[in-house]
C-alpha positions as CSV (number, residue, x, y, z in Angstrom):
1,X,0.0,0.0,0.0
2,X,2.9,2.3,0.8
3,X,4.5,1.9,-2.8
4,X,1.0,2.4,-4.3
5,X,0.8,5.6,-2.4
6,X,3.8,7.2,-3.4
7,X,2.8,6.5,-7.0
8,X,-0.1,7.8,-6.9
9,X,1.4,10.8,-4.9
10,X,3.7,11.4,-8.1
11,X,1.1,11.3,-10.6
12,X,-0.8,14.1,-8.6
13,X,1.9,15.9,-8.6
14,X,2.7,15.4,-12.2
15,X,-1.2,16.4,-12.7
16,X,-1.0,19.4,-10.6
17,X,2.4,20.5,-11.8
18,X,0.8,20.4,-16.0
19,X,-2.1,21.6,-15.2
20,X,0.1,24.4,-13.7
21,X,1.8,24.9,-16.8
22,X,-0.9,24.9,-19.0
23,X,-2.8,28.0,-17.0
24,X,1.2,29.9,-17.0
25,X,1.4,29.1,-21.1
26,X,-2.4,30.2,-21.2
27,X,-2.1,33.7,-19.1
28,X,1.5,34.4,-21.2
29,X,-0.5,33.7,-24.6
30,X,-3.9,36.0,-23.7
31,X,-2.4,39.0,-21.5
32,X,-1.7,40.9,-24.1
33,X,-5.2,40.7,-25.2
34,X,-7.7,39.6,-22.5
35,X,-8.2,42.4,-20.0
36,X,-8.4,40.7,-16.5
37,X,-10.5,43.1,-14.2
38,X,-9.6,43.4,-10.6
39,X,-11.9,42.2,-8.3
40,X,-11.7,42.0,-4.5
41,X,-9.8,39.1,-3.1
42,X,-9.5,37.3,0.5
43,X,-5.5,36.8,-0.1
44,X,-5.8,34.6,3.3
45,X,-7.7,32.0,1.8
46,X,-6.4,32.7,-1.8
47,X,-3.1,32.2,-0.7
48,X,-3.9,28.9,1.4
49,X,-5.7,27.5,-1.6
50,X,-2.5,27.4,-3.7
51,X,-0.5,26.4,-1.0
52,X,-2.8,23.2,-0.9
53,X,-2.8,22.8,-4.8
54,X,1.2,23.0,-4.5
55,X,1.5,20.7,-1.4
56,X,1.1,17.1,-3.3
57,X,3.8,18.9,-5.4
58,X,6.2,19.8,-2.3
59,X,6.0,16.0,-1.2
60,X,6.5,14.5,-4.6
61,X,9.9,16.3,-4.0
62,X,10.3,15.6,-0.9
63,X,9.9,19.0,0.3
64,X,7.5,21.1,2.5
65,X,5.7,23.7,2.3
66,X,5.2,25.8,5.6
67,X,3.5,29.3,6.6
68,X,3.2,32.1,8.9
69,X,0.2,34.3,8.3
70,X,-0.1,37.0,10.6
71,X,-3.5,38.3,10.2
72,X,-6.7,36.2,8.9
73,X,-8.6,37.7,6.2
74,X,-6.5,40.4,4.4
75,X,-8.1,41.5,1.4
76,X,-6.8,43.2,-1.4
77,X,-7.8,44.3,-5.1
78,X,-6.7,42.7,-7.9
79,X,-7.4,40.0,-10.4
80,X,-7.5,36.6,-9.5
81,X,-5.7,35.1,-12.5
82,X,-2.8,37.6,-12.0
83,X,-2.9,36.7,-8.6
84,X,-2.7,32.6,-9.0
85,X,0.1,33.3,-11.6
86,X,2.8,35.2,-9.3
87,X,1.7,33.0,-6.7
88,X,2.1,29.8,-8.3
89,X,5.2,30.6,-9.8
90,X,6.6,31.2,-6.7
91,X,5.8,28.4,-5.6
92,X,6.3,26.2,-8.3
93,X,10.2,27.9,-8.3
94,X,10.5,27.5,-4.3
95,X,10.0,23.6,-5.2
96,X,12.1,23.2,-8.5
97,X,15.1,25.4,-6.6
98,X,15.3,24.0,-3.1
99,X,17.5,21.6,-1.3
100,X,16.2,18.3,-0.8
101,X,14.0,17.5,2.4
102,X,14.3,21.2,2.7
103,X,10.9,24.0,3.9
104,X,9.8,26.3,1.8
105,X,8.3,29.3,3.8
106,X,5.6,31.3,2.9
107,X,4.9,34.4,4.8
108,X,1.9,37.0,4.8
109,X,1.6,39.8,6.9
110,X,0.2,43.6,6.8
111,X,2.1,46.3,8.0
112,X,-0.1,49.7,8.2
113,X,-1.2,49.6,4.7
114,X,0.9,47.4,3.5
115,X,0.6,43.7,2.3
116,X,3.6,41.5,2.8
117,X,4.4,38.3,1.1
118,X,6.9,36.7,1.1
119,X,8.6,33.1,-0.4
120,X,11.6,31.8,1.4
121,X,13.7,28.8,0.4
122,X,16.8,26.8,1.5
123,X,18.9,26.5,-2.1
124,X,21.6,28.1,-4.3
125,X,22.3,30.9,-4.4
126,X,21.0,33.3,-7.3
127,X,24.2,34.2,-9.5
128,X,22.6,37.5,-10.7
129,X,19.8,39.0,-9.0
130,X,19.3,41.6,-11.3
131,X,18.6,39.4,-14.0
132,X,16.2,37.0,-12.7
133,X,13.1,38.4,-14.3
134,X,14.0,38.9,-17.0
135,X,12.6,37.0,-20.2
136,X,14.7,33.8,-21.2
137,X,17.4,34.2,-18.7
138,X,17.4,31.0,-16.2
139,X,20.1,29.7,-13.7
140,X,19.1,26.0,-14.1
141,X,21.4,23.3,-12.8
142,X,21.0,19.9,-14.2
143,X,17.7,18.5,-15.0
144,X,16.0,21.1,-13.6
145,X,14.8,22.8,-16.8
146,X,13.4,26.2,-17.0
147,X,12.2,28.7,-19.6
148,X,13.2,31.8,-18.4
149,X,9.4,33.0,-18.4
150,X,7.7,32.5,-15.6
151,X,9.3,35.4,-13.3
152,X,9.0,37.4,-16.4
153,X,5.6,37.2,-15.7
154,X,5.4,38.0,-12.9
155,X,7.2,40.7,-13.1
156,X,4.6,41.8,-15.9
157,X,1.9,41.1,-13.2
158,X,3.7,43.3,-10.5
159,X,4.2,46.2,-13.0
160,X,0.7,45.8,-14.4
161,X,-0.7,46.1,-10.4
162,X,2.1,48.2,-8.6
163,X,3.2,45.9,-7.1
164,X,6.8,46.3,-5.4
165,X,8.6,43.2,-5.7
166,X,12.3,42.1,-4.6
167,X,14.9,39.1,-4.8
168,X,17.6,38.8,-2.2
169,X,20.0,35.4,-1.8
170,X,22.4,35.0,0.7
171,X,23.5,32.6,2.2
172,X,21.9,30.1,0.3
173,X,18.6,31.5,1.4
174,X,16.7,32.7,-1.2
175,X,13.9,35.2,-0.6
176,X,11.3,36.7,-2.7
177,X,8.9,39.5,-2.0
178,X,6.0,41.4,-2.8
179,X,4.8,44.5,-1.4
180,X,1.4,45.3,-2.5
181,X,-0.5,48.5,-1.5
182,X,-3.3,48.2,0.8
């Protein structure tokens, strides 16, 4: 039964993880031409979903996924596909990028008017901070492939929104966040 369920642990996460990729592909193809209206957003819950679309993905790698949310129910403006992309990347890059049997952390917290989030993984360091949103450009080791275009994105997504957003890796700690305006 244990072997079963690790199989069937890998092809949810295999599920999940195209399924992922399909709605990245999709939002890169359409957001040049699809106009995606904010809307108000609970970015508690929003924020837990993905987590728990992401966890079956963290195990399959033998990672976790943890969080410290400061405040329930902080709500912000925006739209909901934006939103699920720059989260899910992160996310998706927290998994693909860490150390083995390593925690991914993900923090959210308001500060005055301020809304805080924050990724935080155990792996490499980033060779060139400046550079890792832009298009194509990738620090892949090995097998673990990447495009170049998903922090791209987001990066279009945190433009788009005003959203302030940051990189900094030291000490093989590697720590992305977003600032959004309450």
């Amino acid at each position: 039964k244990e072997e079963v369920s690790s199989y069937i642990t890998q092809i949810n996460s295999a599920i999940n993880m195209l399924s992922n990729s399909y709605e990245d592909l999709s939002y890169i193809i359409t957001n040049d031409t699809i106009e995606y209206k904010p809307i108000e957003i609970n970015l508690t819950d929003f924020l837990n979903e993905r987590i728990d679309f992401f966890d079956i993905i963290a195990q399959a790698n033998d990672k976790t996924i943890s969080t410290d949310i400061a405040i329930d129910n902080i709500h912000l403006y925006m739209n909901d596909t934006e939103l699920e992309r720059l989260i899910d990347n992160n996310l998706s890059n927290a998994i693909k990028h860490s150390n083995d049997k390593s925690e991914i952390k993900v923090i959210l917290e308001k500060i005055n008017s301020e809304i805080i989030l924050q990724f935080i993984s155990e792996g490499r360091n980033i060779h060139d901070v400046s550079k890792i949103f832009d298009k194509n450009y990738t620090e892949s080791y090995g097998a673990k492939r990447s495009l170049g275009l998903g922090l791209n994105m987001v990066t279009t997504i945190c433009k788009k929104n005003d959203i302030y957003y940051n990189v900094d890796s030291k000490n093989n700690i590697n720590t992305f966040t977003y600032i959004f305006k309450g």
